[in-house]
C-alpha positions as CSV (number, residue, x, y, z in Angstrom):
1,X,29.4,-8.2,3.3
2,X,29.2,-4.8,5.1
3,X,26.1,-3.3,6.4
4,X,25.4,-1.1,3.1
5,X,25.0,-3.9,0.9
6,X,22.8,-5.4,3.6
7,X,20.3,-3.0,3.5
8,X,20.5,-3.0,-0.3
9,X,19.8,-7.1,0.0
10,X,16.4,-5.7,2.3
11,X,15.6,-3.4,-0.6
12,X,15.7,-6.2,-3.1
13,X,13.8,-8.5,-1.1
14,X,11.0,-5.9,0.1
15,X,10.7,-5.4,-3.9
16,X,10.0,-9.2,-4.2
17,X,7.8,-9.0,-1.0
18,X,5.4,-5.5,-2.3
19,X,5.4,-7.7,-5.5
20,X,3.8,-10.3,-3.9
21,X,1.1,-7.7,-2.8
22,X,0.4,-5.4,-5.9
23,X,1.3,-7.9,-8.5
24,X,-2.8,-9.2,-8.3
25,X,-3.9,-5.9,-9.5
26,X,-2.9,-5.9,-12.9
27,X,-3.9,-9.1,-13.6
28,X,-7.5,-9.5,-11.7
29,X,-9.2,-10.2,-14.9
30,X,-6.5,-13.5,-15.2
31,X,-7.4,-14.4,-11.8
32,X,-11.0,-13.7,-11.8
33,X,-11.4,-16.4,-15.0
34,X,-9.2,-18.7,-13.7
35,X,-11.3,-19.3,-10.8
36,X,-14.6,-18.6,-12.5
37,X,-15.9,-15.6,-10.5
38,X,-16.6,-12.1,-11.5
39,X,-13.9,-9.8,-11.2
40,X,-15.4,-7.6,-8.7
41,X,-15.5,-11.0,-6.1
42,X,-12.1,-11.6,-7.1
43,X,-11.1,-7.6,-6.0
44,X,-12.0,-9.3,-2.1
45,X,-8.8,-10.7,-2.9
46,X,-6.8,-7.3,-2.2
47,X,-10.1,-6.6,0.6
48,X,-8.6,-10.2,2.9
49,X,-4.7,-9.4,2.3
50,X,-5.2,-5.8,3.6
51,X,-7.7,-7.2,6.8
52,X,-4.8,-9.8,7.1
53,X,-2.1,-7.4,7.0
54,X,-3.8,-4.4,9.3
55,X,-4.9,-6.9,11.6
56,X,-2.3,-9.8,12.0
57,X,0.7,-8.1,11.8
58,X,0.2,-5.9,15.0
59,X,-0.7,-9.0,16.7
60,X,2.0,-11.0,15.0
61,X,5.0,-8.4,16.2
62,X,3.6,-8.6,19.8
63,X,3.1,-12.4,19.8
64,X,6.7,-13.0,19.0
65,X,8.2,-10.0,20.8
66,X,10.9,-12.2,22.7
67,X,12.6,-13.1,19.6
68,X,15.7,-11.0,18.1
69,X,14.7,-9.2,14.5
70,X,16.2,-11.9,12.8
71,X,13.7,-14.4,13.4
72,X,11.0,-12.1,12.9
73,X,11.9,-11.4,9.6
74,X,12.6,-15.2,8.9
75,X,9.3,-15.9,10.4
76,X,7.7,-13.6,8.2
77,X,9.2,-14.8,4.8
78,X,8.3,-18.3,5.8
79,X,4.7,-16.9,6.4
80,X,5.2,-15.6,3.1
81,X,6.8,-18.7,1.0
82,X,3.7,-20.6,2.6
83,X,1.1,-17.9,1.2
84,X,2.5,-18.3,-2.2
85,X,2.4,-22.1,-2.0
86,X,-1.1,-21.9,-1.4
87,X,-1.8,-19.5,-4.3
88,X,-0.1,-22.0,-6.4
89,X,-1.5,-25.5,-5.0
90,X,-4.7,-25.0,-3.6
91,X,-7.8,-25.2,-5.8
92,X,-10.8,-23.1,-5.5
93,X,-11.2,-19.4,-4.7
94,X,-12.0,-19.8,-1.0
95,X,-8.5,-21.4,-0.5
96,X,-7.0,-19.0,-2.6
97,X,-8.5,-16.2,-0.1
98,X,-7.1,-18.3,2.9
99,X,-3.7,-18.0,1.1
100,X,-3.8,-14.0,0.6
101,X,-4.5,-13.6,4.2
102,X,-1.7,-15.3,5.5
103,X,0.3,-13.2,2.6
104,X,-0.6,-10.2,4.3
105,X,0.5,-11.0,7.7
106,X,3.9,-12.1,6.3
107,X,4.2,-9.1,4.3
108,X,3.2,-6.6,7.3
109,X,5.7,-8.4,9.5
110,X,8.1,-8.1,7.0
111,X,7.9,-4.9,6.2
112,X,7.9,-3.4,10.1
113,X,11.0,-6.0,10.9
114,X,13.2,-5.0,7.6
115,X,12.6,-1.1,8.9
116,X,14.1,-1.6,12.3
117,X,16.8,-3.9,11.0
118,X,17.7,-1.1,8.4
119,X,18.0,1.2,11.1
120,X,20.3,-0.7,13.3
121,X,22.6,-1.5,10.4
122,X,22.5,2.1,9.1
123,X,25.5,4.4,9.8
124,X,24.8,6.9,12.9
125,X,23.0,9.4,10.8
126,X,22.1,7.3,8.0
127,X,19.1,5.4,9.8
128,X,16.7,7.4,7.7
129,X,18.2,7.0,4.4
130,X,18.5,3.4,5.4
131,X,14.6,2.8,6.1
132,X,14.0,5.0,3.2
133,X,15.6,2.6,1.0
134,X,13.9,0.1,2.5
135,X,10.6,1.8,1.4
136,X,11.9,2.4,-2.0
137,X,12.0,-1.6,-2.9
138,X,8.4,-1.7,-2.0
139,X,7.3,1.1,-3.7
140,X,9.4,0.2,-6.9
141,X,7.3,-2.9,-6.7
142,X,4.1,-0.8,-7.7
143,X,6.3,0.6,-10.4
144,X,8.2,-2.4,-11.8
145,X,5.6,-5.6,-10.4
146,X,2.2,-4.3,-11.5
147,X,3.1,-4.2,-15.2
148,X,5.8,-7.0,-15.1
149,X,3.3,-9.3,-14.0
150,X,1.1,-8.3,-16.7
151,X,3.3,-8.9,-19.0
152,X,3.6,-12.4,-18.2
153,X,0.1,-13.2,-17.6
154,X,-0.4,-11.8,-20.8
155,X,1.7,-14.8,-22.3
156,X,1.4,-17.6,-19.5
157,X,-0.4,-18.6,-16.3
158,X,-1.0,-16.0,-13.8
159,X,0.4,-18.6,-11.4
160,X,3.9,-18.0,-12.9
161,X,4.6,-14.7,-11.4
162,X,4.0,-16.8,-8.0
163,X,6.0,-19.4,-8.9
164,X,9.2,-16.8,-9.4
165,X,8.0,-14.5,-6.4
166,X,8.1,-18.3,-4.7
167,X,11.6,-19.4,-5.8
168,X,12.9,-15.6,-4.7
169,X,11.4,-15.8,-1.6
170,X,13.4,-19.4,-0.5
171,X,16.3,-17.6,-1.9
172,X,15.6,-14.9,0.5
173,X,15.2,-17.0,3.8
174,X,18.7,-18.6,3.1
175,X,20.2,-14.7,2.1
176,X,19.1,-13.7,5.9
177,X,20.3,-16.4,7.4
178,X,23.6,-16.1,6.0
179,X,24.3,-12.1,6.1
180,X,21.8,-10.7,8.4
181,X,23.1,-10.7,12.2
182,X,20.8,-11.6,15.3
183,X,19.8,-8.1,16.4
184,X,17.3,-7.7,19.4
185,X,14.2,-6.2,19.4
186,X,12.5,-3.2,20.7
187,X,10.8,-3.5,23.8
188,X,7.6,-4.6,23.7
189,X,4.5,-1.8,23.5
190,X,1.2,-3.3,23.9
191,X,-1.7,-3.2,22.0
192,X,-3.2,-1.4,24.4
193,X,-0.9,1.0,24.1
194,X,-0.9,1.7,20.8
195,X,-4.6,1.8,20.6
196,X,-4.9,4.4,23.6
197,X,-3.4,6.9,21.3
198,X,-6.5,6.9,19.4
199,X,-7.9,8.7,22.6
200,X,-5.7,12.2,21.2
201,X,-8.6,13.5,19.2
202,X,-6.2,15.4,16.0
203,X,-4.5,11.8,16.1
204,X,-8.0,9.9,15.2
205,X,-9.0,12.7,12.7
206,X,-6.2,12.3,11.0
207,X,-6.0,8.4,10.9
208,X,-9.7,9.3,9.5
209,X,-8.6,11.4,7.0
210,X,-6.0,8.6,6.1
211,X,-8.9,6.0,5.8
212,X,-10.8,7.5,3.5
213,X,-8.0,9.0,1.1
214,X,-7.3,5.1,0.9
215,X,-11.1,3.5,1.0
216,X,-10.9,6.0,-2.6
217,X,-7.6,4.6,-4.3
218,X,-8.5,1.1,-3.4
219,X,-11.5,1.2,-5.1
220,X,-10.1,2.7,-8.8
221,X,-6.6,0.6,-7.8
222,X,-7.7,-2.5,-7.6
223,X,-10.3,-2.7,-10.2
224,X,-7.8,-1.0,-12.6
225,X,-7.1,-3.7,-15.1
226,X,-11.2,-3.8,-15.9
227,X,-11.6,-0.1,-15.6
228,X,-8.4,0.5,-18.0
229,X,-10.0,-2.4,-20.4
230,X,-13.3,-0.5,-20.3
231,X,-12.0,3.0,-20.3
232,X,-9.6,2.3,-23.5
233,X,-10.5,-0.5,-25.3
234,X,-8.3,-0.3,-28.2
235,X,-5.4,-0.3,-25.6
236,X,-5.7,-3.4,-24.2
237,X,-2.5,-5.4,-25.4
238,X,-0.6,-2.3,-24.4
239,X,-2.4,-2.2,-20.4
240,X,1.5,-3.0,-19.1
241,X,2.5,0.5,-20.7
242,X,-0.6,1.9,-18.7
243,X,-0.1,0.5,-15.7
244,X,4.1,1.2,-15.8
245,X,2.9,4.8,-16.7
246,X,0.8,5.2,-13.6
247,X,3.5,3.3,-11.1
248,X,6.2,5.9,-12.2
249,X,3.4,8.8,-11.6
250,X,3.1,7.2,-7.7
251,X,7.1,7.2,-7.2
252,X,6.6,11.2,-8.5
253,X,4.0,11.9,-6.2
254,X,6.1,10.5,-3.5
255,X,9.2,12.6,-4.2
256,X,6.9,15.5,-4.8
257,X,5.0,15.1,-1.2
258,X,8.6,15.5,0.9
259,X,9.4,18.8,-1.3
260,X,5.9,20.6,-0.8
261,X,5.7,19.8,2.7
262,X,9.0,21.8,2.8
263,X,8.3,24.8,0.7
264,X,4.4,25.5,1.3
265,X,3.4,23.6,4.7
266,X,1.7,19.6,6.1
267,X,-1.2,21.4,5.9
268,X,-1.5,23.2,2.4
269,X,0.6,20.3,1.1
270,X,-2.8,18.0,2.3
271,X,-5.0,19.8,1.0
272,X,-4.0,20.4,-2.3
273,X,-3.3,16.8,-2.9
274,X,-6.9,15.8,-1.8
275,X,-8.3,18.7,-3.9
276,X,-6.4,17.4,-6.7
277,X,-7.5,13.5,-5.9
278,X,-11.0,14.7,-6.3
279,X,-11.1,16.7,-8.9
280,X,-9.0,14.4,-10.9
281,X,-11.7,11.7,-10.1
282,X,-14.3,13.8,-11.1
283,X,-13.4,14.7,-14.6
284,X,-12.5,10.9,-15.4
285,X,-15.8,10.2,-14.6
286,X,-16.9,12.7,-17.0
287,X,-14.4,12.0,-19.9
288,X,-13.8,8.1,-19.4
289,X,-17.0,7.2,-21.2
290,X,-15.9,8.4,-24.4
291,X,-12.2,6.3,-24.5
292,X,-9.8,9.7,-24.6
293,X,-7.0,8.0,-24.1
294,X,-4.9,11.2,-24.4
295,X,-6.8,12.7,-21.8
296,X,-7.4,9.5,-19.7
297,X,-4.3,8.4,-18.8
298,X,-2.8,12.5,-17.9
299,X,-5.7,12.3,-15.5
300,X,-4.7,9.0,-14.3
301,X,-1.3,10.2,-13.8
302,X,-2.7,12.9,-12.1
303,X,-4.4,10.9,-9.5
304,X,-1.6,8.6,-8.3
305,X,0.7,11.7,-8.1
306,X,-1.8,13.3,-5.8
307,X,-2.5,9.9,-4.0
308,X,1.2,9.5,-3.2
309,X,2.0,13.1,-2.6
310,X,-0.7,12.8,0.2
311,X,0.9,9.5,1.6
312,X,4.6,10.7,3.3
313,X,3.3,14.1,3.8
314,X,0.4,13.1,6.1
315,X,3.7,10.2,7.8
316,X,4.8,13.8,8.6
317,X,2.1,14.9,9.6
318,X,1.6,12.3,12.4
319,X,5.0,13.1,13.8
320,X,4.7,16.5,14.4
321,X,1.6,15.6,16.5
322,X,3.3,13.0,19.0
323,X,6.9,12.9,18.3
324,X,7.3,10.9,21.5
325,X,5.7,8.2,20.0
326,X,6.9,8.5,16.2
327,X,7.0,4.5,15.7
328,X,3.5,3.6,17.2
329,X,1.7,6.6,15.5
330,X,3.1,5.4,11.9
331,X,2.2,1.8,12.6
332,X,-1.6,3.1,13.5
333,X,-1.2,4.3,9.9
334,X,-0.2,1.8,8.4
335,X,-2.7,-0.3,9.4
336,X,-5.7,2.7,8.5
337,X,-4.3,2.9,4.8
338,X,-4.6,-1.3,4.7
339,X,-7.8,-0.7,6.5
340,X,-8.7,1.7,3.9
341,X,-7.6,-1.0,0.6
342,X,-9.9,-3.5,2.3
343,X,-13.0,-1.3,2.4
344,X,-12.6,0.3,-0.7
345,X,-11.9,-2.8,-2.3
346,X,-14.9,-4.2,-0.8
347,X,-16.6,-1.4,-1.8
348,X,-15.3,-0.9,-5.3
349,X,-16.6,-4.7,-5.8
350,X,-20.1,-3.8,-5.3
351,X,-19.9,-0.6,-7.5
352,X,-18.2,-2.7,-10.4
353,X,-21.2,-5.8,-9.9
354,X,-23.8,-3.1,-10.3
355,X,-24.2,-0.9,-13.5
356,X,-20.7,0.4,-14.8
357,X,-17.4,0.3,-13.2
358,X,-16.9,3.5,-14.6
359,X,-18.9,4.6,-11.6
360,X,-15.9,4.0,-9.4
361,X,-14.5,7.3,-9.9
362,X,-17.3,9.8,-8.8
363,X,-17.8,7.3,-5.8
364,X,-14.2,7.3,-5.0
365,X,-14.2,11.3,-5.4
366,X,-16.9,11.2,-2.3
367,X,-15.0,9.4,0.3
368,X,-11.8,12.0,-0.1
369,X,-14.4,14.8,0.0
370,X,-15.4,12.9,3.3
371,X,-11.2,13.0,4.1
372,X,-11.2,16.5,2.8
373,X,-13.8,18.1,5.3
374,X,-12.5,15.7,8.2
375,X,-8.9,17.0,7.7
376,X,-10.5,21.1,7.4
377,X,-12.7,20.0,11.0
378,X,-9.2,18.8,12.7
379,X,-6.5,21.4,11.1
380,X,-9.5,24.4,12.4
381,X,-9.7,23.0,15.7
382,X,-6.2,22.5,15.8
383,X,-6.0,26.0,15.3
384,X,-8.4,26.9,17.9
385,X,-6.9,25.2,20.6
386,X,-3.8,26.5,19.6
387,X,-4.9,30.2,20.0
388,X,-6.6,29.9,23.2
389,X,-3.2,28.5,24.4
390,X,-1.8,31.1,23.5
């Protein structure tokens, strides 16, 4: 097998392994009665995988440094094939939070290991298209999983899209073994020294305004099954349509986001998206109360186009502040956006446990208007320092 249709087998698998992560969301209702707790305890499901995955897989690719890429990516699938045997054989909801956790480390590890591999294995020249397909597979799996797996829990056990994420991902482990060569790692960089890059000021405003863009689309994200079902009750058998609607208005976004920060600017290309994610917000929490559904979902669309059109732009962004230290800088933000799915889904649960879940939208419209004036602070003073260089 050449290298190109190795990188292809990472894009299929990283579609299995972003599965694994969003495929919870459209079905939280399933879960949530399957366990017998509300829905808004069972969102703390997405709230441990994100702590799991921000927090363990720094820790993780440092810990096992010494090994070549290989058995870092081995090691995270098994980490993997054991979350998913916990989701399907342990009983009771504290186990099955156990079991999410160790799915996020798996997936982070994953996910930072198939990148570098890609790389290596790329063409000289191709190394970005190669990561960038790499990236695809997991964002297809917002597309393609979210609705998929509604679609079966709709007919069967929720536990049945684990049991086929579960037989893909043993499939997976014997793939690597067999086609995927030992490559050697990067050197080691410390936690210490990826954390001392939060001393550059613009570099901590800006994984700021990433936390809060993401606290905002947790919260709607992950309680998006009950807010849909609430929103537009008479589309409830057809919530898979919804949800493949708004996964193919995220892939837009994330085409649109490379093209605007072309032709207008980082800047006016961040902006704009966070003035669209708030207004957006803002009007479905006006409209969603009376079950528009032609004017519901557009507005939906609208917000995951702006969501992802914010997300490679502000990757950009980062670069251009410390292209020295591309890799580490991306990894911080990786680990803010999963920061920001754990808070908002923590904080999305206590919104939908109190009066309305329709609430969630003007409350997630506050914390990008928080993003929004950190991001105008750190682009002025940007500016400022700028000109007195100058």
């Amino acid at each position: 097998m050449n290298n190109t249709w190795k990188i292809y087998m990472l894009t299929l698998i990283s579609f299995v392994v972003g599965t694994s992560q969003f495929v919870i969301v459209g079905t939280l209702d399933k879960v949530a009665a399957s366990v017998d707790v509300s829905v808004a305890t069972a969102g703390q499901l997405i709230t441990v995988f994100a702590l799991g995955n921000a927090i363990g897989t720094p820790l993780v690719i440092v810990a096992t440094s010494k090994m070549n890429q290989r058995k870092q990516l081995l090691l995270a699938l098994v980490i993997i094939l054991f979350g998913i045997i916990g989701i399907i054989a342990l009983p009771g909801f504290g186990l099955l939070m156990a079991s999410r956790v160790l799915l996020g480390v798996g997936t982070g590890v994953f996910v930072v290991t198939a990148y570098g591999i890609a790389a290596k294995l790329a063409a000289p020249g191709r190394q970005g298209g190669a990561m960038a397909n790499v990236a695809m597979g997991y964002s297809a799996s917002l597309v393609f999983g979210v609705p998929l797996g509604r679609i079966i829990a709709s007919s069967y056990d929720w536990k049945v899209i684990f049991w086929g994420i579960g037989v893909f991902s043993l499939l997976a482990i014997f793939a690597v073994l067999r086609m995927i060569p030992s490559i050697e790692s990067e050197a080691s960089v410390s936690l210490g020294k990826r954390l001392s890059l939060l001393k550059n000021p613009r570099i901590a405003l800006t994984l700021g305004v990433t936390f809060f863009v993401f606290i905002s689309y947790s919260m709607l994200n992950t309680y998006i099954t009950p807010f849909l079902i609430a929103v537009m009750p008479t589309m409830k058998e057809k919530l898979s349509l919804l949800l493949l609607a708004m996964g193919i208005a995220s892939l837009i976004g994330s085409k649109i986001g490379g093209l605007l920060a072309d032709r207008i600017g980082i800047v006016r290309t961040l902006v704009g998206s966070m003035a669209v994610h708030i207004i957006s917000l803002m009007l479905l929490s006006t409209v969603s109360g009376f079950g528009w559904v032609m004017v519901t979902l557009p507005l939906l669309m609208i917000w995951e186009i702006a969501v992802w059109t914010f997300g490679p732009t502000q990757n950009f962004n980062l670069v251009s502040l410390a292209p020295e230290a591309s890799g580490i800088v991306l990894s911080l933000n990786s680990s803010f956006v999963q920061l920001g799915f754990a808070m908002g889904a923590g904080f999305g649960g206590i919104v939908a446990g109190g009066s309305s879940i329709l609430e969630i939208s003007w409350v997630g419209a506050i914390s990008v208007v928080i993003a929004l004036l950190i991001g105008v602070f750190s682009f002025r003073r940007s500016r400022s320092l700028s000109s007195a260089q100058h």
